[in-house]
C-alpha positions in Angstrom: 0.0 0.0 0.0 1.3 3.4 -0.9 -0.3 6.5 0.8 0.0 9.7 1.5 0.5 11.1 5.2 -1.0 14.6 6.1 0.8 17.1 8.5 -0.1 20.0 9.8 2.4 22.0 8.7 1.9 21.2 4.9 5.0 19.1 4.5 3.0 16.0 3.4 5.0 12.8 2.2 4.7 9.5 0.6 4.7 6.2 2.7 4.3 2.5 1.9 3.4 -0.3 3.9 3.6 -4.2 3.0 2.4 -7.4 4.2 3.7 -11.0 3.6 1.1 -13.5 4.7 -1.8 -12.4 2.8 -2.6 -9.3 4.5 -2.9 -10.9 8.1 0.1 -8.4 9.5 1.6 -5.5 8.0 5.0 -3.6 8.3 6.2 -0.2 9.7 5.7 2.3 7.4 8.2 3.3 4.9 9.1 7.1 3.8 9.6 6.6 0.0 9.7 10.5 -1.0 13.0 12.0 -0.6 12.3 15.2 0.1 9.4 16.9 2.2 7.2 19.6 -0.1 4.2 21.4 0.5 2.1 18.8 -0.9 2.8 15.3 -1.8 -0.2 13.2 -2.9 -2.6 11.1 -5.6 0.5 8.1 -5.4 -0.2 5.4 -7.6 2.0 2.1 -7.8 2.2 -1.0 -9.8 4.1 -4.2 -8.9 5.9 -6.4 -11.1 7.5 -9.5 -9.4 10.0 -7.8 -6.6 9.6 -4.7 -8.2 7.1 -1.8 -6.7 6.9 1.1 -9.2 5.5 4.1 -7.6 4.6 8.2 -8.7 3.0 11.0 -6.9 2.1 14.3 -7.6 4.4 17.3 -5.5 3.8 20.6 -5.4 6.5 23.0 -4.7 7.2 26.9 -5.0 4.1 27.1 -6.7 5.0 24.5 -9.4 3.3 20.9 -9.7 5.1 18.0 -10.7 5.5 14.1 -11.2 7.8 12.4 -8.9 8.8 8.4 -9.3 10.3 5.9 -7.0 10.8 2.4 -7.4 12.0 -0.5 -5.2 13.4 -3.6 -6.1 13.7 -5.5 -3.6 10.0 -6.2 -2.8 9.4 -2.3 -1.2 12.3 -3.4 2.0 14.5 -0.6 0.3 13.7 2.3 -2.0 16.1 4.1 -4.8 15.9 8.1 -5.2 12.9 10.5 -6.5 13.1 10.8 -10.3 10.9 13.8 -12.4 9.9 12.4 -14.8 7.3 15.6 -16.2 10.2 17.5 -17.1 9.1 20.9 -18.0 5.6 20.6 -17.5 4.6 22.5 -14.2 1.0 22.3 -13.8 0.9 18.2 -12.3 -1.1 16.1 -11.0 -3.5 13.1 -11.3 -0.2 10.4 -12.1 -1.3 6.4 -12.4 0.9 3.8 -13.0 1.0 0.5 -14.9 3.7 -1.6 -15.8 4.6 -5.2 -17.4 7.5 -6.4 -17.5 10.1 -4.2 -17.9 7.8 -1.7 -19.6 6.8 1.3 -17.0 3.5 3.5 -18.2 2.5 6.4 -16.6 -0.2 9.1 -17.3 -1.5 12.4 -15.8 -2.8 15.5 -16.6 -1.7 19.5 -16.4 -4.2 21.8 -16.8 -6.3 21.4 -20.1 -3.4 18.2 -21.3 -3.1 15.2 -20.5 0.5 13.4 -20.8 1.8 9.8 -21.0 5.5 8.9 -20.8 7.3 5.1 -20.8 9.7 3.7 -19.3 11.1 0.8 -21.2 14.3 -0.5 -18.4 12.1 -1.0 -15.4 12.2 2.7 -14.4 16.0 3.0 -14.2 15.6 6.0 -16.8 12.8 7.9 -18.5 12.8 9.5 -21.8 12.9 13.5 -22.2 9.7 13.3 -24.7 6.5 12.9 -23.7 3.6 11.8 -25.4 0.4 14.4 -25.7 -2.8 12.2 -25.0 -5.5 15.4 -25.0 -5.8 18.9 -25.2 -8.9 20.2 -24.3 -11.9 20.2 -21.6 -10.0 19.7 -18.8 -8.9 16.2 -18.6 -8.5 14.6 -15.1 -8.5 11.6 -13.0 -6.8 9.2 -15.8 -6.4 6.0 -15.2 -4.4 3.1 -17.4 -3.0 -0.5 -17.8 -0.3 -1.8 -19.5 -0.9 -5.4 -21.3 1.7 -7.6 -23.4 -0.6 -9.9 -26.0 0.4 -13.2 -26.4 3.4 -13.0 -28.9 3.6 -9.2 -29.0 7.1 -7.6 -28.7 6.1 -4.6 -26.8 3.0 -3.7 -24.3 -0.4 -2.0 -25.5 -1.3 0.8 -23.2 -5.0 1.6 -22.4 -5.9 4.9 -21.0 -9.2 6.2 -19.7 -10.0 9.8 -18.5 -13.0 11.7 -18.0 -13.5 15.4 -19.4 -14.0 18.0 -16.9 -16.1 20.6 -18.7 -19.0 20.9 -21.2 -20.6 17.7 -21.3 -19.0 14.9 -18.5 -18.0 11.8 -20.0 -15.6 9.1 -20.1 -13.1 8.6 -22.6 -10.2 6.4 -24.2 -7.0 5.7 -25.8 -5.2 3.2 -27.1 -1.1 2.8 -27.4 -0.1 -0.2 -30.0 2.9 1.0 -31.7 1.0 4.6 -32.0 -2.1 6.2 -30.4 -5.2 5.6 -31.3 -8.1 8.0 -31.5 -10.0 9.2 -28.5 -13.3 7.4 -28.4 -16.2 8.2 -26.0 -17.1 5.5 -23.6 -20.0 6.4 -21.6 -23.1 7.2 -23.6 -24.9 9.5 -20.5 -24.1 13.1 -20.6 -24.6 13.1 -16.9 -21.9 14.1 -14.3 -19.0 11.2 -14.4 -16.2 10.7 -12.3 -13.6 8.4 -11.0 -12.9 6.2 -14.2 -10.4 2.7 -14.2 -9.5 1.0 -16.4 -7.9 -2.6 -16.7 -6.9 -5.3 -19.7 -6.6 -8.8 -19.9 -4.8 -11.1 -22.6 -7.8 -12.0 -24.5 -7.6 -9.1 -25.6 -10.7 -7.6 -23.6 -10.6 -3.7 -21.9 -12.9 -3.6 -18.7 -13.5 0.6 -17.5 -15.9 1.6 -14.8 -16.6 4.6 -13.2 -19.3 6.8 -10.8 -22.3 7.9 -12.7 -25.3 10.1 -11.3 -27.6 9.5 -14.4 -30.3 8.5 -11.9 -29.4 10.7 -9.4 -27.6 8.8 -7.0 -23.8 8.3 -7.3 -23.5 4.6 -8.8 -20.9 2.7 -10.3 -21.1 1.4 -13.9 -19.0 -0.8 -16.4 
């Protein structure tokens, strides 16, 4: 479990916690971030075998960021924060996905939403990153990383939902390129909280919180 521990004097920070026998006890918690900012939150983490990949958003002198850690040694010991948003300064929103050694993350700035790869296990990220959407205020993205049977290299599924004009759901493939952005939900009403995952058949499963009859309820 990674999560985010509140103080009251803004200097917020990632921790993680793990248990070995199925959840029955758990360990001390474990600092990952590095350094302390004003705001440290919205971690998301992926495991693949010993390896824990995790990111956060961090806030600090005003500019927001995407901060990644990773353990490999089952989350007993942690490396150093890596930014991997570069020169974008308007962050948050990050989730995770990995396979393999293929590392995925997505997240939004302001009226963009960005998606970057690591393809070493999150030793090193590359300086570009990939422009998913540009307009009505993407936010809470969400996206998993599948390798088909006899593929080469991991699709990427991405979901999101718009935050302005009319609420709804939508999606993205990576298989060698991007695909186009197709609409998901067919309500107009208010949306929120969208996941995605994908299996090896090849079959993509989203849900998300919809208030179409007035109450907030979860659909697929």
């Amino acid at each position: 479990v990674a999560y985010t521990r509140y103080t009251y004097n803004g200097t917020d920070t990632i921790f993680h916690v793990r248990s070995t026998d199925s959840g029955r006890n758990w360990s001390s918690p474990t600092m990952i971030s590095s350094d302390m900012a004003n705001r440290q939150d919205n971690a998301s983490f992926a495991i693949v075998e010993d390896t824990v990949h995790v990111v956060w958003g961090e806030a600090r002198n005003g500019t927001g960021r995407i901060i990644y850690n990773r353990s490999t040694t089952g989350g007993t010991s942690w490396s150093t924060d890596q930014i991997i948003s570069g020169d974008v300064t308007n962050c948050g929103n990050p989730c995770v996905s990995a396979q393999g050694k293929y590392v995925d993350v997505v997240w939004r700035d302001g009226n963009r939403l960005y998606y970057k790869r690591s393809t070493n296990s999150g030793s090193s990220w590359p300086t570009n990153i990939d422009t998913l959407c540009t307009s009505d205020n993407p936010a809470e993205p969400s996206i998993a990383t599948i390798l088909l049977t006899g593929g080469d290299t991991p699709e990427a599924h991405v979901v999101w939902r718009n935050g302005s004009g009319d609420y709804k759901v939508l999606y993205r493939q990576f298989s060698g390129s991007w695909g186009r952005t197709q609409t998901v939900t067919t309500s107009t009403s208010s949306v929120i909280y969208p996941s995605v995952s994908a299996s090896s058949e090849p079959q993509v499963d989203v849900v998300w919180t919809d208030n179409r009859n007035g109450n907030q309820d979860i659909y697929y």
